[in-house]
C-alpha positions in Angstrom: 7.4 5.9 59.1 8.2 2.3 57.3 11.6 2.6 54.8 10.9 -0.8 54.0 10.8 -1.7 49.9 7.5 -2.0 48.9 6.3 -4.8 46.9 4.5 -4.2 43.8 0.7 -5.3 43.7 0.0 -8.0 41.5 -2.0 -7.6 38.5 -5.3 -9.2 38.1 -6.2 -8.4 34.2 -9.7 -10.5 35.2 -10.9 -8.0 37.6 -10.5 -5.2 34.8 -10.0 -5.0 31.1 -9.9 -8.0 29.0 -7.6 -6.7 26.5 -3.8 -8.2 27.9 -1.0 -7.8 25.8 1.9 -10.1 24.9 4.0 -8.2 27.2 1.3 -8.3 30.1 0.9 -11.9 29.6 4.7 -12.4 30.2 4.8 -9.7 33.5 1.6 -11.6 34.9 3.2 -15.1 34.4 6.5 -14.6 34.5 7.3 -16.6 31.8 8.6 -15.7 28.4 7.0 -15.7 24.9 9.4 -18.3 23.7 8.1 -20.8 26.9 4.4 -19.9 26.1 5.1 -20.9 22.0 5.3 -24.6 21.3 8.6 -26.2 20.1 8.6 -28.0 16.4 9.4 -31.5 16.3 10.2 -33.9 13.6 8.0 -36.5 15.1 5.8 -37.6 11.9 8.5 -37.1 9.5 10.3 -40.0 11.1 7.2 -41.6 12.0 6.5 -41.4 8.4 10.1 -43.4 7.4 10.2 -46.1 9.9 6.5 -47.2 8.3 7.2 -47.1 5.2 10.2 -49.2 5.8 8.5 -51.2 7.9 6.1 -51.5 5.3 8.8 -52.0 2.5 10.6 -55.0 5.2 7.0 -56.7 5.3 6.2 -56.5 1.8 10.1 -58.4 0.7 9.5 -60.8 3.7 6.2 -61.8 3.5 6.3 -61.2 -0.2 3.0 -58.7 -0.2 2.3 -56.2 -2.9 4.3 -53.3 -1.7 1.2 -50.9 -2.8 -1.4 -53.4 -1.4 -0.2 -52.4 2.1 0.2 -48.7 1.7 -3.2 -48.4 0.5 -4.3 -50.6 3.5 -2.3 -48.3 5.7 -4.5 -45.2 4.1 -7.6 -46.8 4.0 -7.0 -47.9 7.8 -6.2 -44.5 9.1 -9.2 -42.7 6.9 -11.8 -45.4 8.6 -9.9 -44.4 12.2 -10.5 -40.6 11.1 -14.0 -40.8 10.0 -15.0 -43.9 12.9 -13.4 -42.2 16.1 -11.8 -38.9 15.1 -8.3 -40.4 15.4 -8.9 -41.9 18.9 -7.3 -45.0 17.6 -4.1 -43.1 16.2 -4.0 -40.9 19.1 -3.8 -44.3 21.7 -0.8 -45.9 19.2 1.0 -42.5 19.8 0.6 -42.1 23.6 1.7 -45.7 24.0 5.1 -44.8 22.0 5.2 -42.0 23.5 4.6 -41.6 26.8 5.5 -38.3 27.0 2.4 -37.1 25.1 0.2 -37.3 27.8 2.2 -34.8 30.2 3.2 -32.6 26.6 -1.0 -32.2 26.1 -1.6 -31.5 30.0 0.7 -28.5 29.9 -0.6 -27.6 26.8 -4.6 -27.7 27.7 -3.5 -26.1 31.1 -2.1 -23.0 28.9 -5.0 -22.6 27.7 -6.9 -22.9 30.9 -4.6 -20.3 32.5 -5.3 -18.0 29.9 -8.9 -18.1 29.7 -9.0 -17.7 33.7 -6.3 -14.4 33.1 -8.4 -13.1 30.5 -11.7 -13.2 32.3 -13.2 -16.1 30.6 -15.1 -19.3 32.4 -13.8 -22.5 31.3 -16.4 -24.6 31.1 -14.6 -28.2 30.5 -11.1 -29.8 29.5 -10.5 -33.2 27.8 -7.0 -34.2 27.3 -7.8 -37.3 24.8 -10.4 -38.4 21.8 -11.8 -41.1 24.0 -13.0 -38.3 26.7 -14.1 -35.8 24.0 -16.3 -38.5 22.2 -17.8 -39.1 25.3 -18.3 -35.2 25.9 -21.0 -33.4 23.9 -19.2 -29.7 24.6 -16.4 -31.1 22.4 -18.1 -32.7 19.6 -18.9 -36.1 21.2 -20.5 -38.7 19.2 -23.3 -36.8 18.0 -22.0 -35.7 14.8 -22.0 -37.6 12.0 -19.0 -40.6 11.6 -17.4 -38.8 14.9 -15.9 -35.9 13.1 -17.0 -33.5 14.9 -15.0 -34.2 18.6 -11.5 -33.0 19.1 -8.3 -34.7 20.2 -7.7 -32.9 23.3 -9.5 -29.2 23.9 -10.7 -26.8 26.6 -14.0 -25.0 26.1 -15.0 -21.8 27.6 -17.5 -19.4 27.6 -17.0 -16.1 26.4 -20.4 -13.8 26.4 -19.3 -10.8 24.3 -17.9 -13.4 21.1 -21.2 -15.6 21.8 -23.2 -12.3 21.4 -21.3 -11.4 18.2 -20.8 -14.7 16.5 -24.4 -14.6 16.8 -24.8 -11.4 15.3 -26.9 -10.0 17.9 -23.7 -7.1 18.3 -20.9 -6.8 15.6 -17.6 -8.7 16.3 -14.8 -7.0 17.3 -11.4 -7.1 16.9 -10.8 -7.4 20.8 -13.0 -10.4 21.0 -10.9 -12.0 18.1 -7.6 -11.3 19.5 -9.2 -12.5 23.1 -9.9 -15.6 21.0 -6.9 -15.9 19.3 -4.8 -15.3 22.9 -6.8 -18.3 23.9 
């Protein structure tokens, strides 16, 4: 006869149910809600500022019409939106802040670890624009002025919420909160 503690078995939500609660997903990763929920920052507020000082400093120095430059601004960052999907936004902010790059790695990986816990194949992750231009299962450049492709993304395949979005079964609120999870 043992008397030694035993150890609780792990739980493998893939090998059973897909429904996994908020409290389950903290007990299988040991992690709190409030490390799983993203932190707000003030990032573009201040981003926001400096260039329109910058902006304001340029047009007194170089004697520019003030509103000349923030339409330029504007009609620079639509053409970057509608051209490349923000790729060229995306690089300015990864080069002042270097940071970003590890920030959106944890991130995608969340969303990797889930859709493994919850039973769903990931098919791909991209962690920039550039790489999900150049990837057709995020958008790529096939859609019209680049719209379509994401910043940073990880796709997986679902059956059920395939099957429903396509109306071949009705959706249902598990697949939807499976999704959301995600």
């Amino acid at each position: 006869n043992n008397n030694r503690p035993t150890q609780p078995l792990p739980i493998y939500p893939t090998a059973g149910s897909k429904l996994i609660t908020p409290n389950l997903l903290e007990q299988i990763t040991n992690l709190t809600m409030s490390n799983l929920t993203p932190r707000p920052t003030n990032f573009f507020l201040y981003g926001g500022i400096a260039l329109a000082i910058s902006e304001g400093l340029l047009s007194l120095y170089f004697h520019i019409n003030f509103n000349l430059l923030v339409v330029a601004t504007l009609l620079l960052a639509l053409a970057d939106q509608l051209l490349v999907s923000g790729a060229v936004f995306e690089t300015i902010l990864r080069i002042a802040l270097p940071e970003l790059k590890t920030r959106i790695t944890k991130h995608e990986a969340g969303h990797f670890l889930v859709a493994y816990l919850l039973g769903c194949p990931v098919e791909g992750v991209v962690l920039s624009t550039w790489a999900a231009m150049r990837d057709g299962r995020f958008g790529g450049r096939s859609s019209s002025f680049g719209t379509g492709a994401v910043s940073a993304g990880t796709s997986y395949y679902d059956l059920d919420l395939s099957e429903q979005i396509a109306g071949k079964l009705p959706l249902t609120r598990e697949s939807i909160d499976r999704y959301s999870i995600i």
